[in-house]
C-alpha positions as CSV (number, residue, x, y, z in Angstrom):
1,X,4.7,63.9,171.8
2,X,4.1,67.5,171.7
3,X,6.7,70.5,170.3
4,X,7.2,73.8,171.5
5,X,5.6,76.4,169.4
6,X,7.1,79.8,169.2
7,X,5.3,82.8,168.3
8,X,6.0,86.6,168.5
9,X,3.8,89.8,168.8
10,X,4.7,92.7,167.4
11,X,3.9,96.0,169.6
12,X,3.0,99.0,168.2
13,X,4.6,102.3,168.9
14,X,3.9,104.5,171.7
15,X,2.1,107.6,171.8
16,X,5.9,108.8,173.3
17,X,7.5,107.0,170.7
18,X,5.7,108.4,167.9
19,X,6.2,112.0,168.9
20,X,10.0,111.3,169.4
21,X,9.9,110.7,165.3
22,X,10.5,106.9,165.8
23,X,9.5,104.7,162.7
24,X,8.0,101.3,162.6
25,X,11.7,98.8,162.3
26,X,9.8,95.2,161.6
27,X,7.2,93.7,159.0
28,X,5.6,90.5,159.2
29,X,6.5,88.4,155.9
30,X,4.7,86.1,154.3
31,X,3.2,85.1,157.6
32,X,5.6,83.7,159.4
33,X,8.9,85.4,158.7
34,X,9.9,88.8,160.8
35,X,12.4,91.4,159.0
36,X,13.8,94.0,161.1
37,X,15.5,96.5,159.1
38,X,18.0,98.5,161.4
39,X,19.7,101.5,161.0
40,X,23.1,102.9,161.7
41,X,23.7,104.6,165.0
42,X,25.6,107.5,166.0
43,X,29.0,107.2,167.2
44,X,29.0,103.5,165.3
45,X,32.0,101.3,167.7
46,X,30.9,97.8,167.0
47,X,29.4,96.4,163.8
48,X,26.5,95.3,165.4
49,X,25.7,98.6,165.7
50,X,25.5,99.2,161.8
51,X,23.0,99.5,159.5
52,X,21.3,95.7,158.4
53,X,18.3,93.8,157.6
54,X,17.7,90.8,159.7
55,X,15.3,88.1,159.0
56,X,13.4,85.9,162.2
57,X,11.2,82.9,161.2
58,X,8.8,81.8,164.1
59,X,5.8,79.3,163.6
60,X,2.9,82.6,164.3
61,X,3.5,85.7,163.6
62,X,1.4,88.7,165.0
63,X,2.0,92.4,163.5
64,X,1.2,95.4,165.6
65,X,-2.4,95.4,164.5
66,X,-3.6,92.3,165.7
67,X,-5.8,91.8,168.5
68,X,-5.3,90.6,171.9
69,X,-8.8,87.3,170.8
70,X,-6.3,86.9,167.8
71,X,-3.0,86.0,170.0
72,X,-4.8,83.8,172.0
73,X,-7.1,81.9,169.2
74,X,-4.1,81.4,167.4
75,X,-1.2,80.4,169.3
76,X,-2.4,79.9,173.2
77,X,-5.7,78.3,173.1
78,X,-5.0,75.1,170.7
């Protein structure tokens, strides 16, 4: 019997984003915990619009520097 493994890939900014003054928002933690650290918006109207820190545990983790042979050796080809 075989699971589903879940994995996530973290992008790295745009050329477009960069310019626009945006800042990297997750790190990769010990592997194979995902932090997302969130700030407060403008005109807040909901809570989940405030500032927070949210954690994500997935079974692979990928940060924005990895490479495309990496994804796959890793959590596709097994």
């Amino acid at each position: 019997m075989s699971g589903v493994k879940v994995a996530v890939r973290i992008r790295p900014l745009s050329q477009k984003e960069r310019d626009n003054g945006a800042k990297k928002c997750c790190s990769v933690m010990k592997g194979s915990k995902v932090v997302v650290i969130k700030k407060e918006a403008k005109d807040v109207y909901l809570k989940s619009q405030g500032q927070g820190v949210n954690e994500y545990e997935y079974d692979e983790v990928f940060d924005d520097d990895c490479t495309q042979r990496e994804v796959y050796e890793k959590a596709t080809q097994p």
